[in-house]
Residue, then its C-alpha position, 0 to 999 in steps of 0.5 A: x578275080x582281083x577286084x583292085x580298090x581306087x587310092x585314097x585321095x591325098x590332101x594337097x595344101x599350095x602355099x603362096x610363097x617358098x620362105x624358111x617358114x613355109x620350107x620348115x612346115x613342109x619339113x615337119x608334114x606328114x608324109x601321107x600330104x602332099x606341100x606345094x610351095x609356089x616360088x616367084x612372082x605373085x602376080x604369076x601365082x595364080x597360072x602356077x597354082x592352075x597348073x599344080x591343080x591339074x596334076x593334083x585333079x585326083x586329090x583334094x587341094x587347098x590353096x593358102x594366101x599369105x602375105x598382102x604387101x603391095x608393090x611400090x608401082x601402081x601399075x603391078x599393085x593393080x595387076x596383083x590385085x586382078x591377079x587374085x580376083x581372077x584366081x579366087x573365082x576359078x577356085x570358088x567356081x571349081x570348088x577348092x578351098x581358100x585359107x589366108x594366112x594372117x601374118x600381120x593382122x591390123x596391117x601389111x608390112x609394106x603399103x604403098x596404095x592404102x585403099x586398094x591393099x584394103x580392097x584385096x585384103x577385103x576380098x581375101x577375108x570374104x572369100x577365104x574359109x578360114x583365116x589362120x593367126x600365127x598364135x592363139x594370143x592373136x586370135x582375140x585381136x583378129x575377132x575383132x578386126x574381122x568382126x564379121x567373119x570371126x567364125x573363121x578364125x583358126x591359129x596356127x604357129x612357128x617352130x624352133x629356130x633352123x639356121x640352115x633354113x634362113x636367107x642368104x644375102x649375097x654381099x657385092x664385097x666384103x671388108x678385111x677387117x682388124x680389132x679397133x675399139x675406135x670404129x663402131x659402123x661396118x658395112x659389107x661384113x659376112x657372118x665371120x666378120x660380125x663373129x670376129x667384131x662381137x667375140x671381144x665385146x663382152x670383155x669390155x661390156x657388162x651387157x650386150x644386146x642384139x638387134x638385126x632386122x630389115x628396116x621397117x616403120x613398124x619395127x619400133x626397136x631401131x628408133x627407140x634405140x635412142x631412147x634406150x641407149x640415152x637411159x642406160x648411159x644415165x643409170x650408168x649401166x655398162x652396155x652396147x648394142x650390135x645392130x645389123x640393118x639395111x637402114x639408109x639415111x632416106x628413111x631416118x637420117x637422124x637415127x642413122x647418124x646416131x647409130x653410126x656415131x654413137x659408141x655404145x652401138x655396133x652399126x652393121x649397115x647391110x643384111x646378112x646371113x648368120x647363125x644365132x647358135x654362134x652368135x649366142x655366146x657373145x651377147x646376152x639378150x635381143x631388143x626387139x619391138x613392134x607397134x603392129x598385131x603380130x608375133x615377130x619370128x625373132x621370138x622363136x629365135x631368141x627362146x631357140x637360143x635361150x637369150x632373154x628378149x627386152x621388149x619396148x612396151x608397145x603392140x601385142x608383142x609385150x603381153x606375148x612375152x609376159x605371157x610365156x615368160x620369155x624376156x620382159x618388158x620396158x616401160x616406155x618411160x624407161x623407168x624400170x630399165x635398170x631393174x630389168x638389168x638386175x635381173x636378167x642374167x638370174x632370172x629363169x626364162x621359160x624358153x622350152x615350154x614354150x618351144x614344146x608349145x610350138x612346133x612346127x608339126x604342131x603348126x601344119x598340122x593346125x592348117x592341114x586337119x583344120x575344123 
């Protein structure tokens, strides 16, 4: 007689969200776990994660929050939020565990209604069992803005850079485009068109820096392109910055008009798709800063290609980069920007110890097996 033994359970880990980084951890998983991404609505995520939890009832199940951004309505930033009251009671009730993970951890990349974001934020740390940081830099940072809870903390981490796994943006039209080093503002260009604008730059340049990005507050870097640009033109430092945005005037009309007028500047007003391995031959490093706690994926991006970053001196992100020797620091005065310039075509970066540091194996493998 055969005496046939039960499987092992298998642990099942439901992301909130279906993004590259989310795509790439499931990539890099272990076979012998099971990774659910929810895509859509997250005000819909809850009947989603009920579902997935009802065919997984044989194994044992985790359920990860991430981002907390609110709605610009008032109305579904309420029915997100008793969205996720009436899905943390199920899961307290049929005991599945919460983790959150803590993408930005003083704040939220987009908040409309500042008390009710810190209500649900309130409520994700209270009843999540552990909170994940995305580096271990970070860890020190949210022990103290989660001082009650800071048994909790755990970090995880990203991984090398995947081209085929980024966004794509679906542009209503493109432009047919001719060299004319008179006109430096583009709008509606595809990654071919921004290859053909920045393949002559360096003939005309001694440094080309690069910064792309959706438009945010805390993404400091656009607005202190002023500042930046002003003091390479005093130094006489031979330069231009490529910057891709979806920057609007509504949201700074001064910086816009600098960005669209000034010579030193390649203004590509719309987000695209492209690959930064392409790229990388035509430009020579990223400007980059950030007044929030977090650690920009563009980080992981620019050691992946080996550019330097040049970081403005403000937020977490400076001590990241001193830290793992991947680019430098500018002073917010300016004043070591032309040392930084002597130095960053022969200084040695350490882009693969870094890279070695952080994989995204490494990075699931932190949630999964999470002690």
């Amino acid at each position: 007689m055969t005496i046939s033994l039960p499987s092992p359970k298998k642990k099942v880990v439901i992301f909130q969200g279906s993004d590259f980084k989310a795509k790439l951890w499931k990539k890099h998983n272990n076979e012998e776990n099971i990774i659910i991404l929810i895509k859509g609505s997250r005000i819909v995520f809850g009947i989603k994660v009920i579902k997935e939890l009802f065919k997984q009832r044989k194994n044992d199940a985790t359920v990860i929050f991430r981002y907390l951004n609110d709605y610009k309505q008032l109305w579904k930033s309420i029915t997100l939020f008793l969205s996720e009251v009436c899905l943390i009671k199920i899961l307290i009730l049929i005991k599945i565990d919460i983790y959150w993970i803590c993408h930005n951890i003083d704040r939220e990349t987009q908040t409309n209604f500042d008390k009710l974001l810190s209500f649900r934020r309130n409520l994700i740390v209270r009843n999540a069992k552990y909170i994940f940081v995305t580096d271990k830099m970070l860890d020190i940072y949210a022990k103290q803005i989660f001082k009650s809870f800071s048994t909790k903390i755990r970090y995880t981490n990203f991984g090398k850079y995947y081209p085929d796994e980024m966004k794509e943006y679906k542009l209503s039209k493109t432009e047919y485009l001719v060299e004319n080093n008179e006109i430096n503002y583009y709008k509606n260009i595809d990654k071919q068109k921004l290859l053909f604008l920045m393949s002559p730059l360096k003939r005309r340049y001694d440094y080309v820096g690069f910064c792309a990005g959706k438009y945010s507050s805390k993404k400091i870097y656009f607005k202190e392109l002023i500042n930046f640009i002003k003091t390479s033109k005093y130094f006489k430092i031979n330069l231009c910055v490529v910057v891709v945005s979806d920057l609007r005037q509504k949201n700074n009309k001064y910086l816009f008009d600098f960005l669209k007028n000034n010579k030193q500047i390649i203004f590509i007003n719309n987000l695209m798709s492209f690959d930064e391995y392409e790229l990388s031959n035509y430009f020579d490093f990223y400007w980059i800063g950030y007044d929030d706690i977090s650690i920009p994926y563009s980080v992981y991006t620019a050691a992946s290609i080996k550019k330097p970053l040049i970081c403005y001196n403000i937020g977490v992100l400076p001590q990241v980069i001193k830290k793992y020797k991947i680019g430098e620091v500018m002073d917010k005065d300016y004043s070591n920007l032309k040392g930084i310039f002597n130095k960053i075509n022969s200084k040695t970066y350490l882009y693969d110890k870094f890279l070695i540091e952080h994989r995204w194996q490494n990075g699931i493998d932190k949630i999964i097996n999470v002690n």
